[in-house]
Backbone as CSV, one residue per row, in Angstrom:
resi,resn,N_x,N_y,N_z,CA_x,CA_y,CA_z,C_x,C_y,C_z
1,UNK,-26.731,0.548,30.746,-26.563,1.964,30.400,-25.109,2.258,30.035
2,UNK,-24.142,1.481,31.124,-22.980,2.063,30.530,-22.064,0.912,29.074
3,UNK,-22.917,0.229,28.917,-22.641,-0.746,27.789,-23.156,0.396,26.072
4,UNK,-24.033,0.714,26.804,-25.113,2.170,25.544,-24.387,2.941,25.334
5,UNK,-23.476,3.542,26.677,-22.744,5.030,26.737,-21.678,4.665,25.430
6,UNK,-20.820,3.474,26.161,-19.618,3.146,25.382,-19.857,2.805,23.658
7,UNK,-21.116,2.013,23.791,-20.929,1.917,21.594,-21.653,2.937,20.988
8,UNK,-22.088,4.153,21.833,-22.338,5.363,21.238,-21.161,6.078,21.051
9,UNK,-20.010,5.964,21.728,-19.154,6.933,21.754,-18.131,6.132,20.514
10,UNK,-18.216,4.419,20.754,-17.295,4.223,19.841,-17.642,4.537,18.286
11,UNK,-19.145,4.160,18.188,-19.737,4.431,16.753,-19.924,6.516,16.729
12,UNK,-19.473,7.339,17.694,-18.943,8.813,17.043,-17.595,8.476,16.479
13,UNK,-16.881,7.731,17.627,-15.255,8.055,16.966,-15.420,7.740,15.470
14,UNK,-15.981,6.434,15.090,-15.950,5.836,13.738,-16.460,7.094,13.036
15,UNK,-17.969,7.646,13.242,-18.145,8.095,11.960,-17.924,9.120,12.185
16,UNK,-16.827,9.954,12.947,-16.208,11.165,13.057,-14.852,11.018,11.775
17,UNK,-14.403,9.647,11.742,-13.239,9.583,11.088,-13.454,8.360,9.503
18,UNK,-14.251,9.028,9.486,-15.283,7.773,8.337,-14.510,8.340,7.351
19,UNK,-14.636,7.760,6.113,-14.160,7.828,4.550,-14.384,8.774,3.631
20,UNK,-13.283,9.659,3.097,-12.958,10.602,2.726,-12.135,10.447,1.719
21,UNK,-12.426,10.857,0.496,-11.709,10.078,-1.054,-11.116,11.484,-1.352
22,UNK,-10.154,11.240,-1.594,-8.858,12.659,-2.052,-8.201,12.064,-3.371
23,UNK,-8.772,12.811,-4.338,-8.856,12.388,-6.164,-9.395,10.845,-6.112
24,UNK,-8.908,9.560,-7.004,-9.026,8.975,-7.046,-8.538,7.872,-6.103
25,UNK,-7.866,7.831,-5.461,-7.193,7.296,-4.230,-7.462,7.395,-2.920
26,UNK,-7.857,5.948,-2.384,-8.321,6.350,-0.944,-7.049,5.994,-0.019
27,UNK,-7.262,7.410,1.106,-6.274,7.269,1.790,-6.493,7.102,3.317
28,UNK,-5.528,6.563,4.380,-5.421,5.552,5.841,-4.954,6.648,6.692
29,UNK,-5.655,7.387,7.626,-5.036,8.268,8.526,-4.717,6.877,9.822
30,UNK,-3.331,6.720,9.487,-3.565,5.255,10.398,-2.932,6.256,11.931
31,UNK,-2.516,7.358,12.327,-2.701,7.259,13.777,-4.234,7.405,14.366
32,UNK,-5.299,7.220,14.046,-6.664,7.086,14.442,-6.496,5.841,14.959
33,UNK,-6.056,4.196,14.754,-6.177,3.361,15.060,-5.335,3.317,16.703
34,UNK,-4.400,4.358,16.954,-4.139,4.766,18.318,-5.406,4.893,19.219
35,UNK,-6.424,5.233,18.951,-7.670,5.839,19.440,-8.046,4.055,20.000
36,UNK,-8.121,3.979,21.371,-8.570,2.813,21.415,-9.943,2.208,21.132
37,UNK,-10.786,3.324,21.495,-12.282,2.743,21.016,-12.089,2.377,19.104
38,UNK,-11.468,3.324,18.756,-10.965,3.264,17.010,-10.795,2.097,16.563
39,UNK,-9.897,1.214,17.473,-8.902,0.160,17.357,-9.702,-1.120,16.879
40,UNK,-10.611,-1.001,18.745,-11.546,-1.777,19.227,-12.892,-2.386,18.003
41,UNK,-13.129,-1.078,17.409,-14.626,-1.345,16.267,-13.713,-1.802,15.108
42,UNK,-12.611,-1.110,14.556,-11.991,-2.000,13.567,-11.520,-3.031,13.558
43,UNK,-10.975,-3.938,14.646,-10.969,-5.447,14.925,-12.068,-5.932,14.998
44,UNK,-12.927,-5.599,15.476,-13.861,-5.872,15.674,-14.884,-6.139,13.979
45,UNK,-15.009,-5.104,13.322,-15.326,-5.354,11.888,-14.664,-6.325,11.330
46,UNK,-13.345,-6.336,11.506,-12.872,-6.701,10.377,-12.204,-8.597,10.468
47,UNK,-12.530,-8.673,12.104,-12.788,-10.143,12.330,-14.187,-10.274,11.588
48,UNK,-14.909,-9.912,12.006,-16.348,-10.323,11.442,-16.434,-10.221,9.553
49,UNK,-15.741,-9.431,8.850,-15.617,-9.512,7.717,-14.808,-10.612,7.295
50,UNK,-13.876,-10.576,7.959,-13.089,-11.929,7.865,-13.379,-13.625,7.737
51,UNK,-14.713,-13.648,8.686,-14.938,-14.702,8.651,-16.035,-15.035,8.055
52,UNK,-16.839,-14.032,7.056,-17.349,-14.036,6.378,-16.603,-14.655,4.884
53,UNK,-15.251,-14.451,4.790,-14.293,-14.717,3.113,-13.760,-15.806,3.510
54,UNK,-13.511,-16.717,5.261,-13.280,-17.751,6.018,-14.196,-18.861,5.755
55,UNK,-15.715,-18.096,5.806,-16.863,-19.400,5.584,-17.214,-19.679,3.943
56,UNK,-15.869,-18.522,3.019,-16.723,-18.791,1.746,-15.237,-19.259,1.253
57,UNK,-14.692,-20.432,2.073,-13.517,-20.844,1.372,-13.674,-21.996,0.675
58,UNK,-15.153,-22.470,0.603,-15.303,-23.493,-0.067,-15.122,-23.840,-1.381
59,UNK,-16.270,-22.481,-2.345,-16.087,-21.872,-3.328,-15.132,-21.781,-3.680
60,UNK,-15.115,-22.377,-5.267,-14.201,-22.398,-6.295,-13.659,-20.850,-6.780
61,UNK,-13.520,-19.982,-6.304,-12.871,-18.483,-6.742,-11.834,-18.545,-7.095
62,UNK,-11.428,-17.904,-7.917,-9.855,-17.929,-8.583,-9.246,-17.214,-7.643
63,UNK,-8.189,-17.519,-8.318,-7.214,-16.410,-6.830,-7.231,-14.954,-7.104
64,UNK,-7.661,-14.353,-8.367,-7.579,-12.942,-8.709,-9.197,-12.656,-7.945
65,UNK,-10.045,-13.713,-7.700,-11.521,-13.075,-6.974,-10.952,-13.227,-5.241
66,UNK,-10.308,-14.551,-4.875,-9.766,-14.091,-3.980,-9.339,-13.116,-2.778
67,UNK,-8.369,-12.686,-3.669,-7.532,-11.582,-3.625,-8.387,-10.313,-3.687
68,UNK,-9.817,-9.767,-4.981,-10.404,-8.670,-4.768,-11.238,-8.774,-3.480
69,UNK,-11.650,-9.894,-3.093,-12.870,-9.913,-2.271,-11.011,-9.476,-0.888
70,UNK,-10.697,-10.388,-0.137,-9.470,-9.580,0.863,-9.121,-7.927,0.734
71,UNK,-8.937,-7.372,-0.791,-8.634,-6.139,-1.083,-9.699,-5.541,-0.357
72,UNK,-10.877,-5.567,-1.000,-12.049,-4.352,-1.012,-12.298,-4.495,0.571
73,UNK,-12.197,-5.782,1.123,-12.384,-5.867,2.638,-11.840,-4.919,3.442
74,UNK,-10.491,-4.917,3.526,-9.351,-3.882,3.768,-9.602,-2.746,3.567
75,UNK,-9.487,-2.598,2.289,-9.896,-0.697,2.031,-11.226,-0.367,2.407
76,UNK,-12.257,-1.244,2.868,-13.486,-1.069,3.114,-13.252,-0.576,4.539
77,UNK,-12.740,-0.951,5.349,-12.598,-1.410,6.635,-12.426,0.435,7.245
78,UNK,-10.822,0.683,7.393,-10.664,1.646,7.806,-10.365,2.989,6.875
79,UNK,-10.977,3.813,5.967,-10.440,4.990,5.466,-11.198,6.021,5.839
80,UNK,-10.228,6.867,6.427,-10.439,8.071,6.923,-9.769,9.390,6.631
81,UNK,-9.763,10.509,6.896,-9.413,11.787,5.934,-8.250,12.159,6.439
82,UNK,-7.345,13.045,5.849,-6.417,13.727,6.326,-6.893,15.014,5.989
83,UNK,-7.635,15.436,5.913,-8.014,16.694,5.394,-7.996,17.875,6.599
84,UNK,-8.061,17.288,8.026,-7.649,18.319,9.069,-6.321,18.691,8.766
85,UNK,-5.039,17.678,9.013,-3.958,18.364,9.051,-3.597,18.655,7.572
86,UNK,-4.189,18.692,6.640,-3.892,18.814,5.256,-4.163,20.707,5.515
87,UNK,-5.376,20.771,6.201,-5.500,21.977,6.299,-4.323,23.023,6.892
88,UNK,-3.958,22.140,8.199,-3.333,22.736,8.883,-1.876,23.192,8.588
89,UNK,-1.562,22.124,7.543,0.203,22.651,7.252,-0.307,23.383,5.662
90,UNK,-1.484,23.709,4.785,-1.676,24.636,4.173,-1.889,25.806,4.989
91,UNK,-2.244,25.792,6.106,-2.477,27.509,6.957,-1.161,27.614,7.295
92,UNK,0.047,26.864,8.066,1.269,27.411,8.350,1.681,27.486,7.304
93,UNK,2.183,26.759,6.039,2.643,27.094,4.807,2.750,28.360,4.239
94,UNK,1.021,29.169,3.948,1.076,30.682,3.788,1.218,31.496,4.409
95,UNK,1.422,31.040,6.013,1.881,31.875,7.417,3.006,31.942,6.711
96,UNK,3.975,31.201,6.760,5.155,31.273,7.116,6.385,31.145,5.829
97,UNK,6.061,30.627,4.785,6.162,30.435,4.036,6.171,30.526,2.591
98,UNK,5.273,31.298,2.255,4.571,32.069,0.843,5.044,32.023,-0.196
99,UNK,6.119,33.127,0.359,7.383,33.286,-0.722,7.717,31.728,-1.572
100,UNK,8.424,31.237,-0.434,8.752,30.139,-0.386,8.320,28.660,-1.932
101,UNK,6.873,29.213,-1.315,6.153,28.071,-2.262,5.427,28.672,-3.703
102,UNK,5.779,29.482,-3.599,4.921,30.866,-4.926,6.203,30.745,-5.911
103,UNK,7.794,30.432,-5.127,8.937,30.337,-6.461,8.929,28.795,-6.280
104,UNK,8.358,27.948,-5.868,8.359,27.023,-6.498,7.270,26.080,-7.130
105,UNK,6.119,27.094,-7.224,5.312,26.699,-8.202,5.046,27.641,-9.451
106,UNK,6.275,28.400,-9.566,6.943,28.732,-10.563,7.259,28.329,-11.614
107,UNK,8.473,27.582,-10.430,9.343,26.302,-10.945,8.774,25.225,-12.098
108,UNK,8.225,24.546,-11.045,7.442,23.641,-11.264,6.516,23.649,-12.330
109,UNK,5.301,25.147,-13.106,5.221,25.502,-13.984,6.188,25.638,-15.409
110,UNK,7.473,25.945,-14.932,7.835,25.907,-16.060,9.000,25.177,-16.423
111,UNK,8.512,23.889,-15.854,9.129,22.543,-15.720,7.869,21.621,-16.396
112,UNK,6.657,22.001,-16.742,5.534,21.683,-17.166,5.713,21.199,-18.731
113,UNK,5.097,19.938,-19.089,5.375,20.255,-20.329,3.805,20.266,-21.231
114,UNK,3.806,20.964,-22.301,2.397,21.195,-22.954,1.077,20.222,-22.666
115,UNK,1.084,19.233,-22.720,-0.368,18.059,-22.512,0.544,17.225,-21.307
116,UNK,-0.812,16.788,-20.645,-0.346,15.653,-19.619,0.129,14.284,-20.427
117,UNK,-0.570,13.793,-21.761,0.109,12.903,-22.389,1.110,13.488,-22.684
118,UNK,1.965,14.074,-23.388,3.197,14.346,-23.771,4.263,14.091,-22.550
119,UNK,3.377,14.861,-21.393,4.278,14.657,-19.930,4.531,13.352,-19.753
120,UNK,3.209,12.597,-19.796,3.452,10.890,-19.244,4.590,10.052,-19.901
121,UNK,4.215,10.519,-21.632,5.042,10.100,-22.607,6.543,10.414,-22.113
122,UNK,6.668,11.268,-21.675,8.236,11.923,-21.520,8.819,11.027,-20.135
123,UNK,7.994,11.023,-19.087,8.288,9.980,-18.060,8.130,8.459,-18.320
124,UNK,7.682,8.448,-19.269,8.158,6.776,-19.498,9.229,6.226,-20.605
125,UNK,9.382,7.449,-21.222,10.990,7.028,-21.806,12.120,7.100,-20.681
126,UNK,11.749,8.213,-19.846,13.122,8.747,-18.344,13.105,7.595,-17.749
127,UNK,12.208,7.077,-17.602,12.242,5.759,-16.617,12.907,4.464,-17.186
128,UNK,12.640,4.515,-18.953,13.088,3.395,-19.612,14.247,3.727,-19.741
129,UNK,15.315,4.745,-19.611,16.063,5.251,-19.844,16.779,4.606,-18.184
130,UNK,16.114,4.839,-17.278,16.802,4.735,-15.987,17.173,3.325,-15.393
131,UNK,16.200,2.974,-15.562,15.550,1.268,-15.087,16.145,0.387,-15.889
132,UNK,16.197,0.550,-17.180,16.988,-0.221,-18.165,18.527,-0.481,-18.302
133,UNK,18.900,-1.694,-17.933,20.664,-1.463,-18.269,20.696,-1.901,-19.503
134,UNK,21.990,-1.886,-20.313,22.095,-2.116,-21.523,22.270,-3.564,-21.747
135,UNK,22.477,-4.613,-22.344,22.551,-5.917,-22.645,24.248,-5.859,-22.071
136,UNK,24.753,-7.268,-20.987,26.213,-7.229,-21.090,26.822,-7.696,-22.071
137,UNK,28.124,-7.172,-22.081,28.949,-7.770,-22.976,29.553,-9.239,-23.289
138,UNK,29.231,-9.883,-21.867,29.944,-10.979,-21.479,28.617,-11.575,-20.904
139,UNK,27.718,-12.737,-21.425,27.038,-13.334,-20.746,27.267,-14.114,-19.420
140,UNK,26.851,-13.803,-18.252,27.014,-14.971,-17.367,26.656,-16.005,-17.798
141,UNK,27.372,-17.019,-17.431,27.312,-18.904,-17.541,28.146,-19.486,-15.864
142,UNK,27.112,-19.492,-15.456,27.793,-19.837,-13.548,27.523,-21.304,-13.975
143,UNK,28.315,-21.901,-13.270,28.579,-23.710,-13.311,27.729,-24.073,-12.148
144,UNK,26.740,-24.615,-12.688,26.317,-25.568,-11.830,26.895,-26.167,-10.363
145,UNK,26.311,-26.067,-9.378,26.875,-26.334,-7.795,26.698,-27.887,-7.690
146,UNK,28.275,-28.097,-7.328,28.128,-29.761,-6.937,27.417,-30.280,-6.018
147,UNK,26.908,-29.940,-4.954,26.254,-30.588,-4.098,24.667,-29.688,-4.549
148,UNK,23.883,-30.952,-3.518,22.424,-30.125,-4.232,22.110,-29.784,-2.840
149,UNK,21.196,-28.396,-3.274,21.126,-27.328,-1.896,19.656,-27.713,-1.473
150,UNK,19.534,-28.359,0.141,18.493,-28.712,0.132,17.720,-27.503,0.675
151,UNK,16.732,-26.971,-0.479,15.149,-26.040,-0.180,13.784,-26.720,0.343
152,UNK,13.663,-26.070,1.556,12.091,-26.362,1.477,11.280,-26.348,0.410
153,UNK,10.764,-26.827,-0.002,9.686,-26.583,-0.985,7.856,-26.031,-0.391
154,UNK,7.851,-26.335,0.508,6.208,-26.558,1.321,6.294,-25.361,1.135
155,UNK,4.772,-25.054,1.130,3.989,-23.839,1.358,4.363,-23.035,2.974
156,UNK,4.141,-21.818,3.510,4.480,-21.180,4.253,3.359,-21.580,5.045
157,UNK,3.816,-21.469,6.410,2.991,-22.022,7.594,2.175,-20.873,7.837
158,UNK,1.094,-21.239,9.095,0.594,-19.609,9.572,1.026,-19.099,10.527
159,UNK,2.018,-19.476,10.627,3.081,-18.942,12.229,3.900,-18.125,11.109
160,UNK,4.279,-18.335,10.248,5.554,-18.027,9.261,5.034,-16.752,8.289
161,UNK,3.599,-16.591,8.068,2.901,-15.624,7.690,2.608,-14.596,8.585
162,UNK,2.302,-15.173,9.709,2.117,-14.124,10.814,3.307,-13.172,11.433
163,UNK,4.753,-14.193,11.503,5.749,-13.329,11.847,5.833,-12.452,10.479
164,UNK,5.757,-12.573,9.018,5.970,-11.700,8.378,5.345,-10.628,8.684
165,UNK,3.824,-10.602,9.191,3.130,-9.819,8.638,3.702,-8.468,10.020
166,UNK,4.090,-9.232,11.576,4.476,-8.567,12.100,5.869,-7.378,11.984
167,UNK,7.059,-8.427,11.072,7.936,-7.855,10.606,7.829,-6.884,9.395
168,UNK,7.118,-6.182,9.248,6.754,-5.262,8.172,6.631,-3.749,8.714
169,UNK,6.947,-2.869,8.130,7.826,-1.792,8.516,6.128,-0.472,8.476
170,UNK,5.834,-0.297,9.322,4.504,0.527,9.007,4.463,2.157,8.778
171,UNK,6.050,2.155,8.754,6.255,3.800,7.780,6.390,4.189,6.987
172,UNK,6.060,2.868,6.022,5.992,3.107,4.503,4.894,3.361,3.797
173,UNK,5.105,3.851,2.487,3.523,3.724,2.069,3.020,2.627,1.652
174,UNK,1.765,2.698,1.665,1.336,1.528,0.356,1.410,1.182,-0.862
175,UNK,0.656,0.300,-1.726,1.398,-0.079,-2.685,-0.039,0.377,-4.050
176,UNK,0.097,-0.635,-4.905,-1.648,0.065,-5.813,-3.020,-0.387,-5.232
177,UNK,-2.582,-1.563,-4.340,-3.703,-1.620,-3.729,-4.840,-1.204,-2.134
178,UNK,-3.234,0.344,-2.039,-3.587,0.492,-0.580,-3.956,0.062,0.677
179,UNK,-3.464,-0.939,0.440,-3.636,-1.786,1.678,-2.375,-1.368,2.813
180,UNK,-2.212,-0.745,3.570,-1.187,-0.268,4.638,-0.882,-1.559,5.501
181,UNK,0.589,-1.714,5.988,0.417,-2.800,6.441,0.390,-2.259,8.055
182,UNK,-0.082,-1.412,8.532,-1.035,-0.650,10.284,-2.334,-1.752,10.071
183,UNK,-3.324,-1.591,8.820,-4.178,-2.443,8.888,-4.423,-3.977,9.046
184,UNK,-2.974,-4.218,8.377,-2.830,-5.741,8.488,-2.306,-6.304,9.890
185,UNK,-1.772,-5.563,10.792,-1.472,-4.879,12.034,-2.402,-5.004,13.229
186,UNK,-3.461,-4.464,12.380,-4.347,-4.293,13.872,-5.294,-5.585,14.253
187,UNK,-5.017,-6.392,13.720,-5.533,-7.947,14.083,-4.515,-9.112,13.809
188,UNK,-3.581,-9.298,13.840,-2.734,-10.371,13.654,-3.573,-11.974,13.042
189,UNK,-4.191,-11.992,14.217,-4.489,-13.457,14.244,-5.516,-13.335,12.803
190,UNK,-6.456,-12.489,12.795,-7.474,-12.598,11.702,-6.892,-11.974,10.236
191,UNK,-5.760,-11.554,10.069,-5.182,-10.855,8.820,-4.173,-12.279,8.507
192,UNK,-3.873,-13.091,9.544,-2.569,-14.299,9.176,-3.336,-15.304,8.608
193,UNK,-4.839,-14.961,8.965,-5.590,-16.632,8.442,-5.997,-16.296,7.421
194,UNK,-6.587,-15.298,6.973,-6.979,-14.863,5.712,-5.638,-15.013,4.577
195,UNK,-4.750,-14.359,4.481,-3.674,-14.153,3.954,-2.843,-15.974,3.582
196,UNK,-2.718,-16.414,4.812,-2.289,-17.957,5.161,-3.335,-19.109,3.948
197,UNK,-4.598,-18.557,3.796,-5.609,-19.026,2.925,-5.448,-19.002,1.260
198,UNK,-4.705,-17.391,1.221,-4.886,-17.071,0.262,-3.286,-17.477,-0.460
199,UNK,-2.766,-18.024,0.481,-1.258,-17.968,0.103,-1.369,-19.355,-0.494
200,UNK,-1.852,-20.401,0.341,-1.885,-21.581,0.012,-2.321,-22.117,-1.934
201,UNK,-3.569,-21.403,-1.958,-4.328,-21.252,-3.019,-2.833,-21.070,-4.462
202,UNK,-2.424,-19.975,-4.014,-1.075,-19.321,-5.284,-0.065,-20.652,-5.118
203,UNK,0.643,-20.845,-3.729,1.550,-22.179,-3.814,0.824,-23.573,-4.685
204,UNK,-0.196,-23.282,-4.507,-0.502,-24.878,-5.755,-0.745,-24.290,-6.778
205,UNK,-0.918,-23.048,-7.298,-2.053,-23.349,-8.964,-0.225,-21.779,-9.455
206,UNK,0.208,-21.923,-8.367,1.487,-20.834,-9.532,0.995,-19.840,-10.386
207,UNK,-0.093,-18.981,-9.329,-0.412,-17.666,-9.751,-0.492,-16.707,-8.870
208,UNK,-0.516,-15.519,-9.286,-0.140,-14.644,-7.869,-1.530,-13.074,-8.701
209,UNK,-1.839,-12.369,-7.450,-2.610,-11.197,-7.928,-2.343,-9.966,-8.782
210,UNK,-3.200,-9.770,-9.562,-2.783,-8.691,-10.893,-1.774,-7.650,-9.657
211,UNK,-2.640,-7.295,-9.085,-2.171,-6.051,-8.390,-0.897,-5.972,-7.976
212,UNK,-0.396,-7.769,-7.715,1.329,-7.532,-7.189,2.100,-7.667,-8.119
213,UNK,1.899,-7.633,-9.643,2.969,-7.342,-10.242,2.883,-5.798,-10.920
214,UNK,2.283,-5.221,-10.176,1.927,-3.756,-10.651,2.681,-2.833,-9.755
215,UNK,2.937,-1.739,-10.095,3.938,-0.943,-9.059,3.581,0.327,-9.248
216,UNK,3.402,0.925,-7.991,3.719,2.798,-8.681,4.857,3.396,-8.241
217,UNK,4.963,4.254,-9.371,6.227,5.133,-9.465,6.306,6.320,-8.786
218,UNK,6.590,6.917,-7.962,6.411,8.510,-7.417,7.592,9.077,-7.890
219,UNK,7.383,10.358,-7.904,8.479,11.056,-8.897,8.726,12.126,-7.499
220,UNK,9.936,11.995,-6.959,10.440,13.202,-6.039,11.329,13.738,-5.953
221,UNK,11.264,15.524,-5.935,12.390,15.888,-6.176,13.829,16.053,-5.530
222,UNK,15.001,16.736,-6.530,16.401,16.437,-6.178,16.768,18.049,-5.744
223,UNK,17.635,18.187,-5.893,18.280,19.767,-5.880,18.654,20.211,-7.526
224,UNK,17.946,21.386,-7.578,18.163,21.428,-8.939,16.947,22.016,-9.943
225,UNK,16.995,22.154,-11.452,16.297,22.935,-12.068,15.177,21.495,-12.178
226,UNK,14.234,21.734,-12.124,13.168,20.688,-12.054,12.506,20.681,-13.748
227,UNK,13.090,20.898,-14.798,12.824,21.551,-15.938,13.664,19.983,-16.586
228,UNK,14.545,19.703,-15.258,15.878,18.278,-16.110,14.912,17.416,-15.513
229,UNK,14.885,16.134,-16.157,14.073,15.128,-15.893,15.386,14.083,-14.609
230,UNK,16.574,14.610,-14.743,17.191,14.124,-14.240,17.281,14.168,-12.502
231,UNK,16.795,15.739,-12.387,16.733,16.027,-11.094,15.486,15.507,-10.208
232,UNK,14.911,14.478,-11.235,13.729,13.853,-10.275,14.017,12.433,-9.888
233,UNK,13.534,11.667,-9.036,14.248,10.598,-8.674,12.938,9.847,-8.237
234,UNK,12.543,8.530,-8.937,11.190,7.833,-8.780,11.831,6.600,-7.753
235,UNK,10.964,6.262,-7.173,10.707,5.570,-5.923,9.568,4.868,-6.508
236,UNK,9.900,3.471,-5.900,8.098,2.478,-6.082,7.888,1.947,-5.111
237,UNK,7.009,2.131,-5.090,5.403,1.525,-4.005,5.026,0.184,-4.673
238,UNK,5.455,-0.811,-3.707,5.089,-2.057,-3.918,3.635,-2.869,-3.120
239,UNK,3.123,-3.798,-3.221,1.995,-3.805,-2.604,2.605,-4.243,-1.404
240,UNK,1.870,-4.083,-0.428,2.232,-4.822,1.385,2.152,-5.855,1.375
241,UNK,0.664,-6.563,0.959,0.302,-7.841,1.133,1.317,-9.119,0.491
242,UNK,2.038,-8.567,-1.309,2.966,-9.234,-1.329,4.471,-9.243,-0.844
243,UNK,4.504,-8.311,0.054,5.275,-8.637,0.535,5.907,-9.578,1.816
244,UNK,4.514,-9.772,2.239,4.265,-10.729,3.405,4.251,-11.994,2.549
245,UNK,4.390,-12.540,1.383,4.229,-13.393,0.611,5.673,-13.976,0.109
């Protein structure tokens, strides 16, 4: 009976905090995984998913199928809503605030420019404009080092994957493939073997996943007329997973 009580209560927490798509992007309310029963069913899944992509390492998959089958696992696993406190700092916002946000979606209106293509168009010259240095004047030519520097060459161990995955900073965001690294987090041992698998695969065949050479840009603002493309300042979101890589 009290074995019944407990995976009734853990399967409410789950589908109390089940998956909730906000536009096209799914998003990780990762303090839920605080919730220990929370914790408990998502290790719990996601060993068992795990060793499901563990028993199909036989199969010839490229590393880009790989890599989707690990992705969709992940984002499958834990997404849940923010839509409570989304609510909640929209109710203090017009409490307290109004004014506040009424002149700056003002602003922001008439910082707008006619079509969203024209807009996109306009942010990807600002960026080519930003990101781009000009050709130097003076080519580097560094001389060759007399002694030869001895590099490991070997592939990364799974002790050496695992401390990465621990050393990874979980107040950042994610990257295009939303993978948070809280999720990669909440199982060590079963996120280092998967990953440790998939790493091996790229060290021999010298290919790596579409998704990690892809980046997003967030555009956030500076002090200032938001009308100058200058007063915005883009930040990128890199993926997690390669960075444990």
């Amino acid at each position: 009976m009290y074995e019944t009580s407990k995976t009734a209560q853990v399967i409410k927490e789950m589908q109390h905090y089940r998956l909730d798509i906000l536009g096209n992007r799914k998003r990780l309310d990762k303090a839920r995984l605080k919730s220990p029963n929370v914790k408990k069913a998502f290790c719990l899944d996601l060993k068992n998913r795990l060793s499901v992509l563990d028993n199909s390492d036989d199969r010839e998959d490229s590393i880009q199928e790989k890599w989707d089958n690990i992705k969709d696992m992940l984002q499958d696993q834990l997404q849940v809503t923010y839509r409570t406190k989304d609510k909640e700092v929209k109710r203090s916002a017009r409490k307290d605030k109004r004014q506040y946000l009424e002149d700056l979606a003002k602003e922001a209106e008439k910082a707008a420019i006619l079509t969203e293509r024209e807009q996109a168009k306009r942010w990807v010259l600002h960026f080519k404009e930003v990101l781009n240095c000009p050709e130097p004047d003076v080519i580097a030519n560094p001389e060759p080092s007399e002694d030869d520097v001895n590099i490991n060459k070997e592939p990364p161990t799974i002790e050496e994957v695992r401390n990465a995955i621990k050393s990874l900073k979980t107040g950042k965001a994610p990257g295009i493939d939303s993978i948070h690294a809280k999720m990669l987090k909440a199982d060590l041992d079963a996120s280092s073997k998967v990953l440790y698998n998939l790493f091996l695969v790229i060290w021999k065949e010298g290919d790596i996943p579409s998704d990690w050479s892809k980046d997003l840009i967030v555009k956030l603002p500076k002090n200032g007329n938001l009308r100058n493309f200058d007063n915005l300042r883009g930040i990128t979101l890199l993926s997690v997973p390669s960075k444990v890589f």
